[in-house]
C-alpha positions in Angstrom: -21.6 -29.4 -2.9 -20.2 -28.4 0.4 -16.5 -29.4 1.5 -16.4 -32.4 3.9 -15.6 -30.8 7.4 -12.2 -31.8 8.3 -10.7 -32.6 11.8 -7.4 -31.2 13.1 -5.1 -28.4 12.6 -6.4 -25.7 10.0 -4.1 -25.9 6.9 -0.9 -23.2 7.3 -0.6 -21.3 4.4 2.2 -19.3 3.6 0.8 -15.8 2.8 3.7 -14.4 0.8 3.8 -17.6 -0.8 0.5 -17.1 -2.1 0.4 -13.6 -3.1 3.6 -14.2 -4.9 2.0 -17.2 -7.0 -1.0 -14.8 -7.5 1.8 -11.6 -9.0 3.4 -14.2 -11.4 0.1 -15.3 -13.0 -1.1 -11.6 -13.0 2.0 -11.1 -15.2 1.9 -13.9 -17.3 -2.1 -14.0 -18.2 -3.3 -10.4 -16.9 -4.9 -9.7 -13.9 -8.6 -10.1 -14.7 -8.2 -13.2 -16.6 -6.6 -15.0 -13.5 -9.5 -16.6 -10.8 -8.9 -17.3 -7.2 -9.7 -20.6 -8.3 -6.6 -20.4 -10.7 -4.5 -19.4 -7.5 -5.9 -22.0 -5.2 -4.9 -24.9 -8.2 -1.4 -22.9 -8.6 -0.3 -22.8 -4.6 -2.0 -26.4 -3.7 -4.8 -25.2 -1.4 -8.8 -25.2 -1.6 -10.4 -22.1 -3.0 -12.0 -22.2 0.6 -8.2 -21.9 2.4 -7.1 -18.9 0.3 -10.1 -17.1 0.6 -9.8 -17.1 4.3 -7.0 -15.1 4.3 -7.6 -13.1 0.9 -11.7 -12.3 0.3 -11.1 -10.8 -2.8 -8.2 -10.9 -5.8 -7.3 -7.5 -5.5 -6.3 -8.3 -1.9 -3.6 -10.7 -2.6 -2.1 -7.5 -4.6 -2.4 -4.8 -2.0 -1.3 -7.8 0.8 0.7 -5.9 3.7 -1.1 -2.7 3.7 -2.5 -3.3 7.6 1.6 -3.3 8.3 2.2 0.2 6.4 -0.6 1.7 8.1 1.3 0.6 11.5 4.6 1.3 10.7 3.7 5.0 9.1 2.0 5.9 12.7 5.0 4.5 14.6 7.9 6.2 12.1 5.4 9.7 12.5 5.6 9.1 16.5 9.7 9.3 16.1 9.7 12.1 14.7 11.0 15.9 16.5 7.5 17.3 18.1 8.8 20.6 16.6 9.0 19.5 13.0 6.0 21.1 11.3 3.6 18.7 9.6 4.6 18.3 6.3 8.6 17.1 7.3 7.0 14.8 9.8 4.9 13.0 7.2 7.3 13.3 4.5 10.5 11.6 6.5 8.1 9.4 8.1 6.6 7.8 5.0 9.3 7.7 3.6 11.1 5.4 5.9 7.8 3.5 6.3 8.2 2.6 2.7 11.6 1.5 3.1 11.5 -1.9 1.0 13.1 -4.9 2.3 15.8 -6.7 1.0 15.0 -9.3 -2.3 11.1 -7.4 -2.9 12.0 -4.4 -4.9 11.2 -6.6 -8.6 7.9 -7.9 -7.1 7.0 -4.5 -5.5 7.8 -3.0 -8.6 5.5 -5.7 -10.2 2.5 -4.8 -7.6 3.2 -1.1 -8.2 2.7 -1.4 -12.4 -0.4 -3.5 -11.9 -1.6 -1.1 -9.6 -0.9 1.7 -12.4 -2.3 -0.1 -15.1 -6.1 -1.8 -13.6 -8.7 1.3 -12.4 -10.1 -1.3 -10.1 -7.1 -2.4 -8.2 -6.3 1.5 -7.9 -9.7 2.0 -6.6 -9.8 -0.7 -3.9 -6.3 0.6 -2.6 -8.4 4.0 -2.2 -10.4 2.4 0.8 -7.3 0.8 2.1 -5.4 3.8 2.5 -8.2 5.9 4.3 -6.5 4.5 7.5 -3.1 6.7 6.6 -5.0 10.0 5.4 -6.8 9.8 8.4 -3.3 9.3 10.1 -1.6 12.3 8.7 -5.0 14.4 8.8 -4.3 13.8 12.9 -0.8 14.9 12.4 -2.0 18.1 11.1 -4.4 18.9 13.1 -2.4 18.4 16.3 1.4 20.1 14.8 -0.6 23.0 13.1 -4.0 23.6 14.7 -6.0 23.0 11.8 -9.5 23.0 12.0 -10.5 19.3 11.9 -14.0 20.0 10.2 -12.2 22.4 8.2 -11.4 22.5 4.2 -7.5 22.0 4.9 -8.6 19.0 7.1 -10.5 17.4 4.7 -8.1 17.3 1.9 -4.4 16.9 3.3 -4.6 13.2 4.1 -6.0 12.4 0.3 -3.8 14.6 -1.2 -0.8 13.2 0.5 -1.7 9.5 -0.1 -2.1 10.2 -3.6 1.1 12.4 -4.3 3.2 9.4 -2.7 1.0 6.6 -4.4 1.7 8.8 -8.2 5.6 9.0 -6.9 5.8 5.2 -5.8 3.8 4.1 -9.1 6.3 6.9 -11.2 9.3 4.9 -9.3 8.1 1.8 -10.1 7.6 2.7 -14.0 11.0 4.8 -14.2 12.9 4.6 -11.2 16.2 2.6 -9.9 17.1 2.1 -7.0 15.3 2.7 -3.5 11.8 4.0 -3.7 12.4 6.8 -1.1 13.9 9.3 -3.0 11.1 9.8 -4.9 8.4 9.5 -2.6 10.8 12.5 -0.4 10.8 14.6 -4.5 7.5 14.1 -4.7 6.1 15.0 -0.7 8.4 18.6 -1.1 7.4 19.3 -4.0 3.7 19.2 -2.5 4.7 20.7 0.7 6.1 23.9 -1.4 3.3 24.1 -3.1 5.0 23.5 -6.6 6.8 26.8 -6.2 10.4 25.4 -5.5 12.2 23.8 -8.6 
C-alpha cells in the first residue's frame, strides 16, 4: 500500500539526530539485527523520510564522509607548495580529521563498528575513492609521477587504508585526539617502515 501523498513542507529531519539513534541501537542489538524500519519507529519518521536522506543502513554509519572528502582537498590546498607529497597529505589529513568537540565517544563507536562488520568496511571502500583519487592528484602534480603509472595506482589506496587501520587502532586503543595516530601511522608509511 502506497503512503497517502501529503501537502506542505517536506518533514525536517535532523540528520545527526538520526544517525545517532541508528549508533545507539547498533550498540545495544548489533548492527545487522537493527532495520531501517527499526530506526524510522526509534526517531518518529516514516521509513520513506529516512530513507531519503540515508538509501542504505550502512550510510547512516559512514554519515559525513562527503564533508571529509571536502575538507581533506581544502586542508591539502593550505599547505607549502614545496612540501613534498607525503607531509602534505599527512598534515593535511590529519587536521581534516580533527574531531569536534562532544563526538569523540560516538566516533569512537562508528570507528569499532566499522572494525568489527566486513560489510560496513567494504562500503566505506567506495566512499573513500573520492580521497585516494585526491592524494593520487597530489602526487602526481608535487612529484611528477606518472599518472597511468604503478606508483599512481596504488598511493591513494594505500594511504586511505594506513589512516583508516590508524583511526580504527585509535578508536580500539587510543586516548585522546585521533591525530596523533593517524600523523604515526602516515610517517611510518612515508619512511617506508625503515624509521623506528
Amino acid at each position: 500500500m502506497n503512503e497517502p501523498r501529503r501537502r506542505g513542507r517536506p518533514v525536517e529531519l535532523d540528520l545527526e539526530r538520526v544517525a545517532g539513534a541508528a549508533m545507539q541501537m547498533f550498540r545495544e542489538r548489533g548492527y545487522d539485527e537493527v532495520t531501517m524500519e527499526d530506526i524510522a519507529r526509534a526517531v518518529g519518521h516514516s521509513r520513506r523520510t529516512i530513507f531519503r536522506h540515508f538509501p542504505t543502513k550502512s550510510a547512516l554509519v559512514w554519515a559525513g564522509t562527503e564533508r571529509f572528502v571536502d575538507s581533506l582537498r581544502s586542508e591539502i590546498a593550505a599547505t607549502d607548495p614545496s612540501l613534498p607529497a607525503i607531509d602534505a597529505v599527512r598534515i593535511a589529513y590529519v587536521t581534516a580529521t580533527e574531531l569536534p568537540p562532544g563526538t569523540h565517544e560516538i566516533t569512537r563507536q562508528r570507528l569499532l563498528l566499522i572494525g568489527e562488520n566486513h560489510t560496513l568496511h567494504s562500503d566505506g571502500i567506495l566512499r573513500f575513492a573520492a580521497v585516494g583519487e585526491t592524494i593520487r592528484e597530489v602526487f602526481v602534480e608535487r612529484e611528477g609521477i606518472d599518472p597511468r603509472g604503478l606508483e599512481a595506482a596504488i598511493v591513494g589506496d594505500a594511504i586511505v587504508h594506513a589512516a583508516h587501520d590508524a583511526f580504527v587502532w585509535w578508536a580500539r586503543h587510543g586516548e585522546g585526539e585521533p591525530g596523533p595516530v593517524i600523523d604515526e601511522a602516515l610517517r611510518r608509511l612515508g619512511s617506508g617502515f625503515r624509521d623506528r
